[in-house]
Each structure stands twice: as structure tokens, then as C-alpha cells.
C-alpha positions, 0 to 999 in steps of 0.5 A: 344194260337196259333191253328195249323190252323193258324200257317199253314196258316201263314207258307203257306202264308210265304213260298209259293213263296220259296218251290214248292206247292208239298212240302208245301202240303207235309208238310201241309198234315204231319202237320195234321195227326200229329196233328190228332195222337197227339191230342194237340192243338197247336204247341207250346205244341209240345215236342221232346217226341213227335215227338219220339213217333210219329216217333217209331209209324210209325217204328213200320208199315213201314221200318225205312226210310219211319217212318223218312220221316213221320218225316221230313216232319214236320221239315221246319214248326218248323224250319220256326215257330222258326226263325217266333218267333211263337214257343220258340224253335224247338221241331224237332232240335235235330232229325237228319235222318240217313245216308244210302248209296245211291243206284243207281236204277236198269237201263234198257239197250237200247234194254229193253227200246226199246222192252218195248216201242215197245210193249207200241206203240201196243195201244197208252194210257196214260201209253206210254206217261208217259214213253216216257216222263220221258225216253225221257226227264229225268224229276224228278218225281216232275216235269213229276207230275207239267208238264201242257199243257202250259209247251210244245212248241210243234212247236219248240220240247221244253218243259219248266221245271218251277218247277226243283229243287231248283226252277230253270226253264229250257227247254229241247229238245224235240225228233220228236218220242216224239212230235208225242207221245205227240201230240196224247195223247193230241188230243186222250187221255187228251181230252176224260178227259179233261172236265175241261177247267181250268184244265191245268195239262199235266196228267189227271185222269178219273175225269178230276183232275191231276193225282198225283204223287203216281199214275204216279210212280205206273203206272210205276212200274207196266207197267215195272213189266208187260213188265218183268222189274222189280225194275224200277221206275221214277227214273230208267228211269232217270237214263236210260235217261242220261247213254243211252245219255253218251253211245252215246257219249254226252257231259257231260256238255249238259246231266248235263244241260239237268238233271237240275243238281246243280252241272252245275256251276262248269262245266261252266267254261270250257264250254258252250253249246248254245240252239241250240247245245243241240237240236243237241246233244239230237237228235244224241245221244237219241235213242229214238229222232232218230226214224221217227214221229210216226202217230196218 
């Protein structure tokens, strides 16, 4: 009978050149505490009454849209085992999360972003050059996490996005203030961390190890909360990245460009915006990239 450790294994092997190693290990992870709460022995043992049960446990703990991620997260694996003929049918198909109305997050003004990344500078860490980057960029959550050293070209004030969504690179301009901020939590901060010589994560915990995503998102939150924001998230400053460059008068098809977004094709044909014109457009409309370089 086909053990759950190898039908993982051949899944991973399979598809780790076509999902980010995140959400494979995402979805690993939610393989094996269904295994561990299910306790049947192999995949092809897996029922829809399971899968049910599994998700009314979680309900039962956490609101309902965190029980249906719990869910989700196992539904490529049998999606990739039906089509693999390793399984005779996907136990998850007939289960559909349902729709809520997307809420968009709370976005700090121009003048809280400022007063909170002002009082930030008062003692340069870790936390400061999170927040300057996720604001300073607008980078998913995904990828401020996945961000590595390598991916900076500080001299030429870019930054390399290798794992956006969907799997499409793309560079991002890099305001002076930023470059100074990051040039100092590499030499001052990373460095003190930094034991690891094959550790190449741009983020770094106190073992050394990169910092996880949940940790980066936390220490947002909690800095946001401290400084009187409050329901800002990795998200918000996303947001607070492309509305603050709008209200600057930005282009529409540079801040989709710079987002990474999907949508970029259909604006492509009625415009096109070189490298060189995106770097002049982020540094006149960024409030944060007309600042002088700050000093280490």
C-alpha cells in the first residue's frame, strides 16, 4: 500500500520546480498533522468524511476561515495524486471554501507612516529595516520572507523579486533612505546573527536561521500596535506603498509593475514604462525615497 511518506516524497519531487518551497512546505506541514490526527496509513485510505471531520475539528478551535486553510492546504496534494494515478479519485473535490468579501486593510496616512518610521530611526534594529522594506517596496509577505542577501544590488539601488507570485521575477527600485537603512542592518545588525556562512536569508533570527514568515508578520504587528496603529499588518503597508505613490501622482502602469500585479498585461498595451523611468518615478512619487541617506 502507498505510505504517506512516499507519496510526499514523489509530490515534492514533482512539483518543486512549479510551487515556491513555502507553499510545498506549507502543504507537507498540513499533510502530516492530517496524518498525525487521522492516523490511517496511507493516502489512498482517505474518505471526503474525513476530510469533513478534520475540518469541523478545526472549526470547532479556530473561526471558520482559518479551520477552511487548515483544509486547503491538502487539496494540491490530492489534486497532484489524482491526476499521478496514485489515488482513484480526489477525496478533497468536492470540498469548495467559501466566498467572503475581500476586506481591504486598514492603511496608514502618509503622516502615521512618517511619525512611525521616525520614531523607528531612534535606535536602528531589526524591526526598522522590515518595515522600511515592506513600505519602501511594497513586497508580499511571501517575498520580504524569501528576500536573501544576493537578491539586493545595493550600488545600483535595486532589489530582485526571484519568487513573486505565480512565479514571475522582477526588480524594484530602491529609494537612497532605504539603501542607507539596509546597508546598515547588514553591517551592524545581520552580521552579529550572521554565523552561518551558507545562510544567505536577508532576515535572520538570534540562532542565525531565517526569520519565519509568522515572525516577520508578528513583529509588524506589534511594532504598529506600539507606535498607536492599530490592524496594520504586512498587508497594510502594501497597500500604504502603492496608495501613497498614487497620491503622488504615480502612474498607474509603474505602481501595477512595481506590485508585481497579474493584471500588468492588460495595461501593456497602451503603455510601457522602461527601467530607467520606473527608478524616476519611485524616487519622485515615494515619500520615503526623497529623504537624504541616513548615516550608519
Amino acid at each position: 500500500m502507498l505510505g504517506w511518506e512516499e507519496a510526499i516524497s514523489q509530490y515534492v519531487e514533482a512539483m518543486k520546480e512549479r510551487r515556491r518551497p513555502l507553499t510545498l512546505r506549507h502543504t507537507c506541514t498540513g499533510l502530516a498533522k492530517f496524518q498525525e490526527w487521522s492516523q490511517l496509513e496511507s493516502p489512498l485510505q482517505v474518505q471526503p468524511q474525513h476530510l469533513q471531520q478534520y475540518l469541523e475539528m478545526h472549526a470547532s478551535r479556530v473561526k471558520l476561515e482559518t479551520a477552511w486553510s487548515y483544509l486547503l492546504r491538502l487539496k494540491p496534494f490530492f489534486a497532484w495524486a489524482t491526476k499521478a494515478r496514485l489515488l482513484n479519485w480526489d477525496p478533497s473535490l468536492e470540498f469548495r471554501a467559501p466566498k467572503s468579501p475581500k476586506r481591504r486593510p486598514p492603511i496608514p496616512l502618509v503622516a502615521q507612516m512618517q511619525a512611525w518610521l521616525k520614531a523607528l530611526s531612534e535606535q536602528p534594529s531589526l524591526e526598522r529595516a522590515l518595515i522600511e522594506t515592506a513600505y519602501g517596496t511594497g513586497l508580499r509577505l511571501h517575498e520580504l520572507f524569501a528576500l536573501d542577501v544576493d537578491d539586493l544590488e545595493l550600488e545600483l539601488h535595486e532589489l530582485e523579486v526571484r519568487e513573486g507570485k505565480g512565479g514571475a521575477p522582477r526588480r524594484l527600485p530602491l529609494g537612497v533612505f532605504l539603501v542607507g537603512i539596509l546597508r546598515h542592518y547588514l553591517d551592524s545588525i545581520r552580521s552579529q546573527r550572521g554565523q552561518n556562512a551558507q545562510e544567505r536569508a536577508m532576515w535572520l533570527n538570534y540562532e542565525g536561521n531565517r526569520l519565519s514568515a509568522g515572525a516577520i508578520a508578528e513583529k509588524i504587528v506589534k511594532s504598529a500596535s506600539k507606535h498607536g496603529l492599530s490592524q496594520i499588518s504586512p498587508h497594510s503597508l502594501r497597500h500604504a506603498f502603492a496608495t501613497h505613490l498614487m497620491e503622488n501622482n504615480a502612474p498607474l502602469r509603474a505602481v501595477q509593475q512595481m506590485l508585481g500585479h497579474a493584471t500588468l498585461q492588460a495595461t501593456q498595451i497602451y503603455t510601457h514604462i522602461l527601467p530607467q523611468e520606473l527608478q524616476k518615478t519611485y524616487r519622485r512619487s515615494h515619500p520615503r525615497a526623497r529623504r537624504k541617506p541616513c548615516k550608519s
